[in-house]
N, C-alpha and C positions, 0 to 999 in steps of 0.2 A: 662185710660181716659186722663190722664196729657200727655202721650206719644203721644198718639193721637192729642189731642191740640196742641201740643208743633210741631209736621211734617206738621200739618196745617197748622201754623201761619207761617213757615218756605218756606213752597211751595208758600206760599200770598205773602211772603216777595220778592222770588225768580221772581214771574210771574210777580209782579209791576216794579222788575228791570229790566226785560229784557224786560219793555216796553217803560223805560225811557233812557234806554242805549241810550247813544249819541254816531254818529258815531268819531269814530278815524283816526286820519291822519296818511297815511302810512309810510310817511318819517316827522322826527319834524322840518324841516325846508323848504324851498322851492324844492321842489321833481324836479329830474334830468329831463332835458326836460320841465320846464314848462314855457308856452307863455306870463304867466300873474302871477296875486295874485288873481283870483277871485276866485268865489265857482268851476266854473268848471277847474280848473286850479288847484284843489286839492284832489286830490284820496282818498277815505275813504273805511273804512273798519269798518260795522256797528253790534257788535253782539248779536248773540239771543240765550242765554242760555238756554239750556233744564231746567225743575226743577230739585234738587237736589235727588231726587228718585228714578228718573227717567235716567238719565244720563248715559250714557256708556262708556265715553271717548275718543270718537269718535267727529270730525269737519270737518265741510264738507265750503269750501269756495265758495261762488254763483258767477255769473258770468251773470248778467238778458242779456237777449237780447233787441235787439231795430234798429239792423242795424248800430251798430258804430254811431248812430245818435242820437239814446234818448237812458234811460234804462227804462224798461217794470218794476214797480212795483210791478205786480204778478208775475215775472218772478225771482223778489227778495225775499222780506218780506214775500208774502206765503209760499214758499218755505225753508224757515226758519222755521218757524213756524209750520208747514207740521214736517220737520226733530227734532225739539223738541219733535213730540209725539213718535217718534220712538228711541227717548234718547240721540239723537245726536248735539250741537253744532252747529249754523248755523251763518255765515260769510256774509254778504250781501256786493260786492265790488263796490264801486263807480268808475269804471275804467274813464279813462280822452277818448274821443271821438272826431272823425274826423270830425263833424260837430260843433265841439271849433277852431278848426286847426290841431287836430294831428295827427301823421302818425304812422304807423308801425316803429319802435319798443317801442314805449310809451306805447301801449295797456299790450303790452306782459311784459314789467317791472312792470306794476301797478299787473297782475295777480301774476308775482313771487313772485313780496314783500308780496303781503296779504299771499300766504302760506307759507313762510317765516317768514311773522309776527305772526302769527298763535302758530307755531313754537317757538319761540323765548318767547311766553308768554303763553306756554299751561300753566304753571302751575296756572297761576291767576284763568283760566279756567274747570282747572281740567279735562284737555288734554291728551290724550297721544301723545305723537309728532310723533309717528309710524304707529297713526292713522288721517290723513288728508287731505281728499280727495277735489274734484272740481269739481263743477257742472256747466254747461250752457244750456241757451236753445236759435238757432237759430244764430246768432252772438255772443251774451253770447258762445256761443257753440262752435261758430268757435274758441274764446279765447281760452274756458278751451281746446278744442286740439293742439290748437297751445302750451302752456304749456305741455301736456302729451306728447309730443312731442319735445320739448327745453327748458327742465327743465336744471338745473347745481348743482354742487352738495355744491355748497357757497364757499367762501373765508374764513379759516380758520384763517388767517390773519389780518381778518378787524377786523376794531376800533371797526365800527357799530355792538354789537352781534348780530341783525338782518342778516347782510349780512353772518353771517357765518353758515347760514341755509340752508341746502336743499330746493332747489324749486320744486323737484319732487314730486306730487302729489303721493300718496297711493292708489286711486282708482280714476274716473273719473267716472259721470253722463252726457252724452248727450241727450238733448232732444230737437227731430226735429235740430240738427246742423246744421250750414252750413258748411262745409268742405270743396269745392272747389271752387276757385278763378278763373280757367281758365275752358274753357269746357263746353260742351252744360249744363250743371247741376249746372253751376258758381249760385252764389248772384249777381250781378252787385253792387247792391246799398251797398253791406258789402263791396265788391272789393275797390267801389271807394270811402267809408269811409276812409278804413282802409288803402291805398297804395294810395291814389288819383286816380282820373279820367286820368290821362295819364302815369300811372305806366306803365314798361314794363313788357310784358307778363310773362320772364321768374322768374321775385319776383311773383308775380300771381302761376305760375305755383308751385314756389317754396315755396308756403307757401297752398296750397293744398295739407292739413294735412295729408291725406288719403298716398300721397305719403312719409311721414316722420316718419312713421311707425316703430318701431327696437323691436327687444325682451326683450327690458328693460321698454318700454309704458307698465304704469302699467293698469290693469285689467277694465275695460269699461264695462257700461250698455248704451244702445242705445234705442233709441226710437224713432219711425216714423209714419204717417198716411200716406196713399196711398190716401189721398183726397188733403194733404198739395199743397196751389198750388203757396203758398206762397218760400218753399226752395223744391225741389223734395227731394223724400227719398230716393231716388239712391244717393244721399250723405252719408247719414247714410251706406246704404248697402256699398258703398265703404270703408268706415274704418272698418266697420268691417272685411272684405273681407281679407285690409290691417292686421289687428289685428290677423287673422284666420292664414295666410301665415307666419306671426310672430311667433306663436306659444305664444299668450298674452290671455290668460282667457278672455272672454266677453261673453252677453247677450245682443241676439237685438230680438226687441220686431217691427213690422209692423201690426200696427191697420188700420181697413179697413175706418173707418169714424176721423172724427175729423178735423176740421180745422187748419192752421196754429196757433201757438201765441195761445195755448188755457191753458196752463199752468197746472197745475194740474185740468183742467177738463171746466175750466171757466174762466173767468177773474174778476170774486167777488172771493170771501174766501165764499165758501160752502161749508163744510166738504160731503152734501151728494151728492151735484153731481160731485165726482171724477170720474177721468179717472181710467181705469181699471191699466195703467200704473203704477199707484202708489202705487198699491197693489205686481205686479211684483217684483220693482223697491226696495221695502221694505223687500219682500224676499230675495233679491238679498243684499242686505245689510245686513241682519242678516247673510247671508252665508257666507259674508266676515269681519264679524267681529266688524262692524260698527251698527248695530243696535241691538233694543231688541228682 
């Protein structure tokens, strides 16, 4: 009975902090690249610890979409919280956006650092650092492949222990990404976020993940609707396509309904009306390691 009490009071104590956790700045001082000192002018990395019971060891960094323009809240915090029940660690990343002023490669530093920072403090978290992965959905999406994609493998050298971390993601989650920048199947509006409205074609072309593909991109789950008329899912099929010719482990999932931006299932936090995806997506996770 005491035992019993005593993992109660423990789990209460666990789920009140991981609801007060305040976000954290990725860099402790004024982060490279920035236009300003405001809020949006500073990168955070906000996180959601599983309960202590529950836990795997496993951390998965988010990445919400929005178009380079806003970040989608269910695209974050649910998704966290989602990955909590599956024992996992969840990272919600405030990335800095083209609609503050910034451009390609701000985006892509703010991603590395978080899994880096990740990294650098599993232990506080009770991490494995061999396990931590990156999720996005939609622009979110386009980030996390642009990361599985131009990760490095850190500065063994730097001051910062941060920097002496691998940014190579361990696994990657897309959901409905956008992938391509040039091309009847482009985002337009992520394009000219992220590169501005009069980037030349061939950064566009060169940052159309699909083509940045090697057999070191680690392992991907995918996820598309064949309704999304928001990003086509002939995005999605192309990284995988790319992934498939690589010889890189993946799962891609093409649901015949569903809207763009619909997050795990809705955009309220309704455990019952999940997408089927999430069910997949969670298999796919215990297969690798990452979940319970």
């Amino acid at each position: 009975m005491k035992a019993t009490l005593l993992l109660f009071l423990a789990g209460f104590t666990w789920g009140c902090l991981a609801q007060v956790l305040e976000p954290i700045r990725l860099w402790p001082g004024t982060p490279p690249g920035a236009l300003g000192q405001e809020e949006k002018d500073v990168p955070t990395l906000t996180p959601f610890p599983p309960p202590p019971d529950r836990m795997t060891g496993a951390a998965v960094v988010i990445c919400p979409g929005g178009g380079y323009a806003v970040l989608a809240d269910h695209e974050g915090s649910h998704y966290a919280r989602w990955l909590n029940e599956l024992g996992i660690a969840g990272f919600v990343l405030k990335y800095r956006l083209g609609s503050s002023g910034y451009r390609h490669p701000v985006m892509l530093q703010d991603a590395a650092r978080a899994v880096r920072w990740v990294r650098a403090h599993a232990p506080e978290y009770r991490v494995d650092p061999r396990r931590v992965g990156i999720m996005g959905s939609s622009a979110g999406g386009h980030l996390a492949s642009t990361l599985l994609t131009h990760f490095d493998d850190g500065r063994a050298d730097a001051a910062d222990p941060v920097e002496r971390q691998s940014s190579r993601p361990d696994l990657g989650i897309l959901c409905y990404p956008v992938i391509q920048l040039s091309g009847p199947y482009a985002h337009r509006g992520s394009r000219d976020q992220l590169l501005g409205p009069n980037a030349p074609e061939e950064l566009a072309r060169a940052l159309s993940n699909d083509r940045n593909v090697t057999s070191n991109t680690p392992p991907c789950f995918l996820w598309h609707t064949l309704e999304d008329r928001g990003v086509p899912p002939e995005n999605s099929v192309a990284f995988a396509e790319a992934l498939r010719r690589a010889g890189v482990p993946f799962e891609l999932h093409l649901f015949e309904k569903g809207p763009h931006g619909m997050g795990l299932g809705t955009r309220e936090w309704d455990p019952a009306r999940r997408h089927p995806w999430t069910v997949a997506c969670a298999a796919w996770l215990k297969q690798h390691g990452f979940a319970r």
